[in-house]
C-alpha positions as CSV (number, residue, x, y, z in Angstrom):
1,X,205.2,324.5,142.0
2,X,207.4,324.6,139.2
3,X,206.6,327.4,136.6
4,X,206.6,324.7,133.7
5,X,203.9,323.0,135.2
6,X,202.2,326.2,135.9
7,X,202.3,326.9,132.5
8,X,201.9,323.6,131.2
9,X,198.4,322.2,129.6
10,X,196.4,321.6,132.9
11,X,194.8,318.6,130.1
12,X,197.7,316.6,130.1
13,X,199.1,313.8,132.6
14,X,201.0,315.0,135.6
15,X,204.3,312.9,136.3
16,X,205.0,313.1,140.1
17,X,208.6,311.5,141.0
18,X,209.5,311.3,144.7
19,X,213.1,310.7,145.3
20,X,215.0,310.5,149.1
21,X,215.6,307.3,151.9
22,X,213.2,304.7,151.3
23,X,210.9,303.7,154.7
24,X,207.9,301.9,155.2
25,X,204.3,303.7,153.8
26,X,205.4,305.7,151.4
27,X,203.7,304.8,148.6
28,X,200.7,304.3,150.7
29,X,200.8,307.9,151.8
30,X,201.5,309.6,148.4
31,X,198.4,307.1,147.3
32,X,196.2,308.0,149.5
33,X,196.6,311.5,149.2
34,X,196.0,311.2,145.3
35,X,193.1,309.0,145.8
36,X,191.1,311.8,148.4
37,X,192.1,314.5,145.3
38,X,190.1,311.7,143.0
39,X,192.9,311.4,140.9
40,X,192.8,308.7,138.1
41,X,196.1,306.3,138.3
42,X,197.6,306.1,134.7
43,X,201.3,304.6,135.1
44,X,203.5,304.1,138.3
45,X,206.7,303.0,138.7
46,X,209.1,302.2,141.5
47,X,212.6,301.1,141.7
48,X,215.0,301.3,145.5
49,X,218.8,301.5,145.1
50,X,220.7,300.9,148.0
51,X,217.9,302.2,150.2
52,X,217.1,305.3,147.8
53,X,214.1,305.6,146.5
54,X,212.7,306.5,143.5
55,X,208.9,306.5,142.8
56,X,207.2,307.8,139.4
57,X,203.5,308.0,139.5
58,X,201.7,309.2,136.2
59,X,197.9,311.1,137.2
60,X,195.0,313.3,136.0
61,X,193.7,315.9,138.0
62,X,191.4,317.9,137.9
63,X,190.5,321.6,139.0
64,X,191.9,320.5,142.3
65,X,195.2,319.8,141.0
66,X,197.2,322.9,143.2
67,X,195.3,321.9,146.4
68,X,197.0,318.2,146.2
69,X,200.2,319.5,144.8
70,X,200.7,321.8,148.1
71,X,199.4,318.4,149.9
72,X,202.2,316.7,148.5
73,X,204.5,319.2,148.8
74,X,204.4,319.5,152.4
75,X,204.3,315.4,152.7
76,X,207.6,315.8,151.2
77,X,208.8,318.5,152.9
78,X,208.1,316.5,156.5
79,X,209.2,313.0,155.2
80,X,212.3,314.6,154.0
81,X,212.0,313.8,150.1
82,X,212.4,315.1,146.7
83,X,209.3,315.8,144.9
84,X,209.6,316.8,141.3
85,X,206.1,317.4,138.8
86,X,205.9,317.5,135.5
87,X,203.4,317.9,132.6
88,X,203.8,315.0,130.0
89,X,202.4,313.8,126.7
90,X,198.9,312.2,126.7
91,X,200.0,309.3,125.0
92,X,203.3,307.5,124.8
93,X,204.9,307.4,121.2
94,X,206.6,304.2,122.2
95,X,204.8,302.3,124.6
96,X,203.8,299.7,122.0
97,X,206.9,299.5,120.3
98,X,208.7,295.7,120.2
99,X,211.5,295.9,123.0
100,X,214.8,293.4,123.5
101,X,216.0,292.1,126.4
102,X,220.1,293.0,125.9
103,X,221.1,290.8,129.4
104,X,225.0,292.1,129.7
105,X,227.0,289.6,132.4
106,X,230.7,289.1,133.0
107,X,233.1,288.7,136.4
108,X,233.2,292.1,136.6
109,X,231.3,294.9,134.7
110,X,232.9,297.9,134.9
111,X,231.0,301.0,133.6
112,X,233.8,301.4,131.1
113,X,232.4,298.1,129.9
114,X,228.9,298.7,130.2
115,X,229.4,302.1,128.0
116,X,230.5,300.5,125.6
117,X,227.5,298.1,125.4
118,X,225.5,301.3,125.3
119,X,227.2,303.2,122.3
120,X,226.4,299.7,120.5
121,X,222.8,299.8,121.0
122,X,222.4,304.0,120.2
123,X,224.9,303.3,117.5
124,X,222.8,301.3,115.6
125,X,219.6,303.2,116.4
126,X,218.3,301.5,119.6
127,X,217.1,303.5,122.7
128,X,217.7,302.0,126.2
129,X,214.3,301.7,128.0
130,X,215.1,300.2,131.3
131,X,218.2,298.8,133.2
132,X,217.3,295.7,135.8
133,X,220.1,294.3,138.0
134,X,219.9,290.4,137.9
135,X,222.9,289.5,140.2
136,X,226.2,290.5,141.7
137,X,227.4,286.6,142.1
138,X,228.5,284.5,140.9
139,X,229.0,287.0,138.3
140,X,227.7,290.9,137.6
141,X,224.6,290.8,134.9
142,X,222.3,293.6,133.9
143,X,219.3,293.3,132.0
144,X,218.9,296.2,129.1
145,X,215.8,296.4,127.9
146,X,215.9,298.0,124.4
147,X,213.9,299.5,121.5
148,X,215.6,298.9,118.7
149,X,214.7,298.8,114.8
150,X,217.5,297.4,113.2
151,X,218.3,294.1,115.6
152,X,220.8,292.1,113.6
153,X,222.7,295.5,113.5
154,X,222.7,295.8,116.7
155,X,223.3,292.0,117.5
156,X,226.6,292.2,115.3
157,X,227.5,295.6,117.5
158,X,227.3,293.9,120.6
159,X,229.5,290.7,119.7
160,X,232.3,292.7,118.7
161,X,231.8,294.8,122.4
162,X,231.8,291.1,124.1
163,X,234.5,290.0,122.3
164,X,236.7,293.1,123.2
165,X,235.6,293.2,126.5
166,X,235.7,289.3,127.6
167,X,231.8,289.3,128.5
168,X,229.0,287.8,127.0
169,X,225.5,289.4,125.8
170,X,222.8,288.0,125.1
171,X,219.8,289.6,122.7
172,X,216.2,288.5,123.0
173,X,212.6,289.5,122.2
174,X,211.4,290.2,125.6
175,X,208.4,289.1,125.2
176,X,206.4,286.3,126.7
177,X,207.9,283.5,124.9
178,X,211.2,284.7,127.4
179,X,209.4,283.9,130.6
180,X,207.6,281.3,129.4
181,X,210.6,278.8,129.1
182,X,209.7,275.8,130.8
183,X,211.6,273.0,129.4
184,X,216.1,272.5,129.7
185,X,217.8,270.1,128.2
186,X,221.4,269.6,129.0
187,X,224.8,268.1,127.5
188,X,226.5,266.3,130.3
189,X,230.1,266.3,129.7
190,X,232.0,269.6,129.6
191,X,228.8,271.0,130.5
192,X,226.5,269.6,133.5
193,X,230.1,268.2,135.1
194,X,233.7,269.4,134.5
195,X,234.9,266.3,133.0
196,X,234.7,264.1,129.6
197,X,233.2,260.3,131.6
198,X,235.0,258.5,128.3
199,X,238.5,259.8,129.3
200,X,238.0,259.1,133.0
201,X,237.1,255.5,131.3
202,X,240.2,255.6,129.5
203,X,242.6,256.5,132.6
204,X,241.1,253.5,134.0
205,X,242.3,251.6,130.7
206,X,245.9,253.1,130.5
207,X,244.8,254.6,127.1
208,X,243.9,257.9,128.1
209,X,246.1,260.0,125.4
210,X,244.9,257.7,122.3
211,X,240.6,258.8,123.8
212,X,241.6,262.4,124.9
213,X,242.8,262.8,121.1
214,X,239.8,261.0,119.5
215,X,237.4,263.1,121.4
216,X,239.0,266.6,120.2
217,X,239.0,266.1,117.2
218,X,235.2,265.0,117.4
219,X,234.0,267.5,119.5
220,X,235.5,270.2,117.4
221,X,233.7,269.1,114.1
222,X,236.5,267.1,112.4
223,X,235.3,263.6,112.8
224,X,231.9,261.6,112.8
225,X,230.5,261.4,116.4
226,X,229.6,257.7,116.0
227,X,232.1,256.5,114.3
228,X,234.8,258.4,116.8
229,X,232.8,256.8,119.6
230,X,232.6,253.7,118.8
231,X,236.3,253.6,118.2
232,X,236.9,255.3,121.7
233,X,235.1,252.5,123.2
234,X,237.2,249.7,121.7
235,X,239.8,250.8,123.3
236,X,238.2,250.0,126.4
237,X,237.3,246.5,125.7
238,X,238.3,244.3,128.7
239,X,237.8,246.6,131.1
240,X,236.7,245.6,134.6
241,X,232.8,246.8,135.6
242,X,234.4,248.2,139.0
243,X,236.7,250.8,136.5
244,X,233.1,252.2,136.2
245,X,232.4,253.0,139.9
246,X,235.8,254.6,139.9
247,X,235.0,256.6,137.2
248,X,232.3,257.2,138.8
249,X,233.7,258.8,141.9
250,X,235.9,261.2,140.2
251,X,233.2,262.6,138.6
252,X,232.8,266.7,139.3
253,X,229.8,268.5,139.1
254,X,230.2,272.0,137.4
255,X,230.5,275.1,140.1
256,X,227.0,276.4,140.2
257,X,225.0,273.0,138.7
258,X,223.6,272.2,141.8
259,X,222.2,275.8,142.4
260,X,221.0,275.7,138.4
261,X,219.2,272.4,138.3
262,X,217.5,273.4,141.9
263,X,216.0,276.8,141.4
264,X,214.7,275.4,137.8
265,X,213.1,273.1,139.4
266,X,211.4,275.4,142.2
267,X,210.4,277.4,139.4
268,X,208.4,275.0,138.3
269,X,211.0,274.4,134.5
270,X,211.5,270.4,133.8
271,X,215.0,269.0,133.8
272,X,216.7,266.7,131.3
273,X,220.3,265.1,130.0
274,X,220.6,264.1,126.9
275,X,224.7,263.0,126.5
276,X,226.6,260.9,123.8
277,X,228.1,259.4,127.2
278,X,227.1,256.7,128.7
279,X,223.8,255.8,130.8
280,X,225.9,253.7,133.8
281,X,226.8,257.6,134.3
282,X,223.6,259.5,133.2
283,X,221.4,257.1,135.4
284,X,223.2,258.2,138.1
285,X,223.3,261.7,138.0
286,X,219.5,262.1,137.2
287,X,219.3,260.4,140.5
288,X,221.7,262.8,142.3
289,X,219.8,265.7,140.9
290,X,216.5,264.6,140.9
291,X,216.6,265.3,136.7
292,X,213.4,264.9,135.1
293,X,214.9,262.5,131.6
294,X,218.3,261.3,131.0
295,X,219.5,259.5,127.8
296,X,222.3,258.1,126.9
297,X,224.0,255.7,125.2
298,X,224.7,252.3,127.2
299,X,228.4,250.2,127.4
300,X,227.8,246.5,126.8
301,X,229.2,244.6,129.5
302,X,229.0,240.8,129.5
303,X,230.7,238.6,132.8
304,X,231.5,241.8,134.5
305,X,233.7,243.1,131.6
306,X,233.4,245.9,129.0
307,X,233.0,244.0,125.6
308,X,234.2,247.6,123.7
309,X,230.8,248.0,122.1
310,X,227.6,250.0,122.9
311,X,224.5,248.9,123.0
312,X,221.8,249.6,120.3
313,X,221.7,252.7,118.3
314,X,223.9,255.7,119.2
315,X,223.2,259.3,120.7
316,X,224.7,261.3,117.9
317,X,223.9,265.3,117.0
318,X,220.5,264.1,114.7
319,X,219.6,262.0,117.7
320,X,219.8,265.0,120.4
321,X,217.7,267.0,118.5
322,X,215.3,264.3,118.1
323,X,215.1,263.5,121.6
324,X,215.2,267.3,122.5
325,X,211.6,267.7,120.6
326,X,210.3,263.6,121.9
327,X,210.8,265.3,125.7
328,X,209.3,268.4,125.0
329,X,206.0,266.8,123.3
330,X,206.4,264.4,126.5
331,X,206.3,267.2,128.9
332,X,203.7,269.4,126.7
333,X,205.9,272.0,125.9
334,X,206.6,273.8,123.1
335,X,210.1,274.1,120.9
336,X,209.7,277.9,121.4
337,X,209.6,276.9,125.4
338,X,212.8,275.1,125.5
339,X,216.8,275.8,126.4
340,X,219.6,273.8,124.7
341,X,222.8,274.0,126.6
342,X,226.1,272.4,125.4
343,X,229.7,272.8,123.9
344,X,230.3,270.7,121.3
345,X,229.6,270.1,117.8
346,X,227.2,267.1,119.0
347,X,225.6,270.1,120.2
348,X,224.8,271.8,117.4
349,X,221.6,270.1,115.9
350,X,220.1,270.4,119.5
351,X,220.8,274.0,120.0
352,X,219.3,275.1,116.3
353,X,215.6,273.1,117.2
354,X,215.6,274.6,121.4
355,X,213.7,277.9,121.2
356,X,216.9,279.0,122.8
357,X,220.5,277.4,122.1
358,X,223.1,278.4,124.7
359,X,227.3,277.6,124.1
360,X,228.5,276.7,127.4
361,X,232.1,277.4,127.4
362,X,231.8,275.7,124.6
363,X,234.3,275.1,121.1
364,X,234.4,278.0,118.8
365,X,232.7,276.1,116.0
366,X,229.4,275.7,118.4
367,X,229.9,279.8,119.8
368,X,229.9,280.7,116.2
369,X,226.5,279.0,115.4
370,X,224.5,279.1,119.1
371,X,221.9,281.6,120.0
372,X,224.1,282.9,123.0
373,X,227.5,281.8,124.4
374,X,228.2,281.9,128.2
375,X,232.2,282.0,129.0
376,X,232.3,282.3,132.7
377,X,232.8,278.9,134.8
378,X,229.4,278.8,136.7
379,X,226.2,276.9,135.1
380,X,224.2,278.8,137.2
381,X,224.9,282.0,135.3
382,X,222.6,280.5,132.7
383,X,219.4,281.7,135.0
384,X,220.5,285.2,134.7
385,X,220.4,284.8,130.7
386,X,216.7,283.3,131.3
387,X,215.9,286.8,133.3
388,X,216.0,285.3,136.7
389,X,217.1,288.1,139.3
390,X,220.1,286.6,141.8
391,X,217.6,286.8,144.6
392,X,215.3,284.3,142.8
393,X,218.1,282.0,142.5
394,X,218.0,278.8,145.1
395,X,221.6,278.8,146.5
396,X,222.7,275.1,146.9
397,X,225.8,273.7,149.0
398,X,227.8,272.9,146.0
C-alpha cells in the first residue's frame, strides 16, 4: 500500500486502476472481490488498447479497506497486473460541467497534428476530458471530448489548426441532441455521386463547355439557381430520351456512399435527396439505394424528346430548405434531429435550417457558412462526424 493512501482520509473514495494484458474475467474477478468487502460502486471505467488494459473503478470502503487491498494486491500480483490506489475527492468539481465533442479526422493524423489540436483547446481555456478512437479507415478520426468555457474561442482556434494542417474538426455540444440525429438529407450532385447529371446531359448534347460554365458560376453564388437552370436546360432542347439512359450509365456513386446510406439505415436514421437535378435521375438512385424521399426537379419530354424546359416549379436554395423541414415533419423528427449535407450555394439555405449543416467538399462560399466542412473524398467519413465508431460502420461493396 502506497503511503499516500495510508495517509490519505480513509472518508474519501478510493480509485483502484488495474493496468497489464487484457484476458477474459477480469473485471469479474476484481468485482467480486469488492463486492465480498461490501464495497459501494461509485464510478468505473474501462478502455483496452491494443490488448492493454486499463480499468478504473471508483469505491468506498469501510474498516475493511486493508484486508481487500492485500486481496487485490495479490490478484494482481498472480494475474500479472498493475494495480495502483488512490484517495480522491468526494465529489467531482466538473462532472456536471457542459462538454464538446471536438471530432478531429484527416488521411493521416499525425501526433504532430493532433498537438496542435490540443494547444488550441488549452489555449483558449478548454480541458480535454476524454479521447475516443472512431476509425482508422477510410480516414484517421478521434473524438475529443472537451470542457470548455469560451467555445467560439476555441471554435476559431481550431479552424486555423485545420486549415494549417489540411484536416477537418468538427465542434459539437455532446449532448443528446448529437446521438439523437435521425433524419439526412442529401445534395445529389457533387455530393451523393461524383458527377454534375446536367453536364453528363450536356456531353450528350455536344454543349458541354457552354453548361459546365453556367453551373460554376451558379454553384459558386454568382448567378440565380433558377434562372441559370433553366437556361442550362435550353440548351438541351431536342435531345433524344435515350441521351438520358446514357447519362444514366455514367453516373458514379461517391467512394464510401454505399457504406454511408447503409449503416444509416441499419441504425435506424431515414434517408433522403433533395437535388436541383433532375427526377429521371433522382428516381433512380432512391431505388438503387433504397433512399427513404427523393425530390427533384423533372425534364419535360414530349414525343421522346427534351422540349428544354422543366416541369412545374423549380428546386432552388428556399425550396431545399423547405422540403428539408416538409420531410422532417413527415418523418416526425425534429430540425434539431437533422443532417444537411451539400457543396453548393443551393446548399446553403438547407444547411442553416438542418440541426447540423455539413460542406461536403464543397465551394468555399458554402465552407465559410456550414456548421462543419468535410475535405476528404469518402461520404462515409460523415458517420465519424455523427460519433459513429468505424466498427459500427456497415462496410458495403462499393
Amino acid at each position: 500500500m502506497s503511503a499516500e493512501l495510508a495517509g490519505g482520509n480513509a472518508d474519501s473514495p478510493l480509485l483502484i486502476r488495474v493496468s497489464g494484458a487484457d484476458r477474459p474475467r477480469l473485471t469479474h474477478d476484481l468485482l467480486t472481490l469488492l463486492g465480498d468487502a461490501g464495497a459501494v460502486l461509485e464510478d468505473m471505467e474501462q478502455l483496452v488498447v491494443r490488448e492493454r488494459l486499463t480499468l478504473d473503478v471508483l469505491v468506498r470502503l469501510d474498516g475493511a479497506a486493508d484486508g481487500v487491498i492485500r486481496d487485490i494486491l495479490y490478484w494482481g500480483f498472480t494475474h500479472q497486473l498493475k494495480i495502483d490506489f488512490e484517495r480522491v475527492e468526494s465529489h467531482s468539481k466538473r462532472a456536471l460541467l457542459r462538454r464538446h465533442a471536438v471530432t478531429v479526422m484527416g488521411q493521416r493524423l499525425s501526433p504532430s497534428t493532433l498537438a496542435a489540436v490540443a494547444k488550441a483547446i488549452a489555449e483558449t481555456g478548454g480541458n480535454i476530458d476524454r479521447i475516443v478512437r472512431l476509425a482508422t479507415e477510410p480516414v484517421t478520426a478521434y473524438d475529443l471530448v472537451v470542457i470548455a468555457d469560451d467555445v467560439a474561442a476555441m471554435r476559431l482556434a481550431l479552424v486555423e489548426v485545420s486549415q494549417a494542417h489540411g484536416i477537418d474538426i468538427a465542434v459539437q455540444v455532446n449532448g443528446l441532441e448529437r446521438r439523437a440525429k435521425r433524419l439526412v438529407v442529401m445534395d445529389v450532385d457533387s455530393t451523393l455521386i461524383q458527377d454534375e447529371v446536367i453536364e453528363l446531359l450536356a456531353d450528350e448534347a455536344s454543349c458541354g463547355a457552354a453548361v459546365e460554365q453556367i453551373t460554376a458560376r451558379a454553384m459558386a453564388g454568382e448567378l440565380d439557381f433558377e434562372a441559370s437552370l433553366r437556361e442550362r436546360v435550353r440548351l438541351l432542347k431536342g435531345l433524344d430520351e435515350g441521351a438520358l439512359d446514357r447519362a444514366r450509365a455514367r453516373i458514379r456513386l461517391t467512394p464510401g456512399a454505399r457504406t454511408f446510406v447503409r449503416t444509416l439505415r441499419r441504425l435506424g436514421f431515414a434517408v433522403a435527396i433533395v437535388s436541383g437535378g433532375f427526377s429521371q435521375f433522382t428516381d433512380a438512385l432512391k431505388a438503387e439505394l433504397e433512399l427513404d424521399h427523393a425530390y427533384a426537379n423533372t425534364l419535360e419530354i414530349i414525343d421522346g424528346a427534351l422540349t428544354g424546359e422543366v416541369v412545374g416549379s423549380v428546386i432552388d436554395r428556399a425550396r431545399k430548405a423547405e422540403l428539408l423541414a416538409e420531410i422532417a415533419a413527415a418523418e416526425g423528427v425534429p430540425l434539431s434531429q437533422t443532417v444537411a449535407i451539400g457543396d453548393g450555394a443551393n446548399d446553403l439555405d438547407m444547411l442553416a435550417a438542418a440541426g447540423l449543416g455539413i460542406a461536403f467538399n464543397a465551394k468555399p462560399v458554402v465552407r465559410q457558412q456550414a456548421d462543419t466542412t468535410i475535405s476528404v473524398p469518402y461520404l462515409d467519413a460523415i458517420l465519424f462526424m455523427l460519433g459513429i465508431r468505424g466498427a459500427d460502420v456497415d462496410r458495403a461493396t462499393e
